[in-house]
Structure formats: C-alpha cells, structure tokens
C-alpha positions, 0 to 999 in steps of 0.5 A, a space after each residue: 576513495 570511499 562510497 555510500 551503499 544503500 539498500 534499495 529496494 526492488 521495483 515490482 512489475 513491468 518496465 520498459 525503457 522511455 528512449 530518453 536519457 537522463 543525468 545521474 551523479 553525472 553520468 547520463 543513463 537510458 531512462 526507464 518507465 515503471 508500473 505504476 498504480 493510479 489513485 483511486 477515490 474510496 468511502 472511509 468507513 467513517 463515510 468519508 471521502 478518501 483518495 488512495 495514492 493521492 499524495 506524492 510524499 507518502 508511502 503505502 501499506 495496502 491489502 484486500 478483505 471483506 467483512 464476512 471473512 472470518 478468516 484470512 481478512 481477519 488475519 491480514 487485519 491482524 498483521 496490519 495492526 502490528 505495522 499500524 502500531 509500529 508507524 502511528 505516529 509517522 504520518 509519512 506511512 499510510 495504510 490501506 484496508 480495501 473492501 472488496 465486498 460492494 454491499 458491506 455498509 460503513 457500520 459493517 466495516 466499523 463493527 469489524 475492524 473495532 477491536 483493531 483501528 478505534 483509538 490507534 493509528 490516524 493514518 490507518 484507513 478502511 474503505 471500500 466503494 472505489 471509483 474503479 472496478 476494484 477486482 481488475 484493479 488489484 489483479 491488473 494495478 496492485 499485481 495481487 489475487 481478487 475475484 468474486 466467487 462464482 455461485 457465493 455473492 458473499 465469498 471472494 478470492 482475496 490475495 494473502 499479501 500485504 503490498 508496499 507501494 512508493 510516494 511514486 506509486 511503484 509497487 516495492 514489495 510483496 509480503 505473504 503472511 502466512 510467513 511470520 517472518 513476513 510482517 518483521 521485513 516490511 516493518 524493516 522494508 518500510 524504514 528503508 524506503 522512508 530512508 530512500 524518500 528522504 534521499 529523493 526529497 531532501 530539505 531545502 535550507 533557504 539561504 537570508 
C-alpha cells in the first residue's frame, strides 16, 4: 500500500475544539476552531478602497511600517519586495504593507514605497487608515508587536516579521527578517500553501 506525504504547514494561535465531529478520508475526527483574523477595510495609497483578507481564495503576506521610519520599515519593505518580485505574476499571493501611522497621506506613503512598488507587482498593496484599531488588531489578530510610543507621536513599536496568513484567514507563519534566511523560507512556505489551496479547491470538470 503507498501514500502521499505533504507538507503542511503549522496553524498559528489558539484553538480549540467545536464538540462536533466531522468526516476526513472516512474517518470521523473531532472538529477544531482556529484563530482566525477578520477582514479589514484600508485606504490604498492610490486613495482607494481595498479590503484586507476580503477573498477566500487568496493568500496573504502582511507587516507593519510607517513612513517616518527609515530603518526597520524600510527593511521589512525591502524584503517584501523580494517576495513582490517573486509571485508578480500570481494573483492568487496578496501583499499587504500596513501603516500604522494615522497622519501619513496617500502622497507620503507613494513617495515612500517609490523606489520599490511603481511598475511591479499588481497584487502588492500599501495602505493605512483601517476601519479597526490598527494597533489592537495586530497584537490581538495578526499575533505580532505595535504600539504607539509614548511622549514621540511620530515613533512606534512595530513587530520585525512578515506574517502568512491562508485563504481561511489562519495565520500559517511567522518570519523575522532579521534572519537572512528568513525571506528564502517564506518564499518556500508560500509555494506550499499554494499547493495546499490547490488541494482544498481542486477544479471541478463539468461533465456534457
């Protein structure tokens, strides 16, 4: 008898089971509830209206910045421009670039991401002014650092990772770039949960 292996990879935060059961490959299993993230409606930094986790089919790269931050926002940019590069031309990978600064203007942030985002990826998005509180959503939702700093309205405590977030809204991996490495296994992660959505949504062949 043979079988398929396939990488899959870790749900992040809390879960717990629902006390139903359910049916896989036959076998009925006690059926679990993961941390899931909600959608959040952003301001592009065209002036647009985009929706953050809006669709079920897609998966997400998403960190945190602010303009006035020369240094880590402009790295974590950096990096997500090597993983923009990398998947322009998939429309199934978002990327999400969330200010977290309220007073930045859609011409701040369009000077700011310039010498990455203009002529490249589609699918890339850099927004801010979220419907939500931005800073308890990251520390409660996207499981990662943000905080104003107190006394300085123009610094912030912002988390050094990138996040991988499912077509179901579960976070699947943490990446801190400070690690080169970091950005070559979500690169890596990222093609094999575009295997796994594969796997969830297979096509369906209409039979004449």
């Amino acid at each position: 008898m043979g079988s398929n292996e396939y990488i899959k990879l870790p749900v992040y935060g809390e879960k717990h089971l629902t006390g139903k059961m359910k049916r896989v490959m036959g076998r009925e299993i006690p059926d679990t509830a993961f941390h899931e993230l909600k959608t959040v409606d952003f301001i592009n930094y065209d002036g647009k209206p985009v929706q953050f986790l809006g669709s079920d089919t897609i998966i997400t790269v998403a960190h945190l910045f602010y303009t006035k931050d020369q240094g880590l926002s402009k790295q974590l940019m950096h990096d997500l421009n090597v993983i923009a590069e990398r998947f322009k031309y998939n429309p199934k990978v978002q990327l999400f670039s969330i200010d977290v600064d309220s007073t930045d203007t859609p011409a701040d942030m369009d000077k700011y991401i310039s010498s990455f985002k203009k002529g490249k990826n589609p699918h890339w998005f850099v927004v801010n002014k979220p419907n939500v509180d931005i800073f308890s959503y990251a520390r409660e939702s996207m499981l990662i650092e943000a905080m104003p700093v107190e006394g300085d309205p123009n610094k912030f405590v912002i988390s050094n990772q990138l996040v991988l977030i499912d077509s179901k809204n579960r976070i699947r991996g943490f990446y801190d770039i400070s690690l080169r490495s970091e950005i070559d296994r979500l690169e890596d992660e990222v093609k094999v949960q575009l295997v796994e959505e594969v796997r969830n949504h297979p096509l369906k062949v209409e039979r004449k």
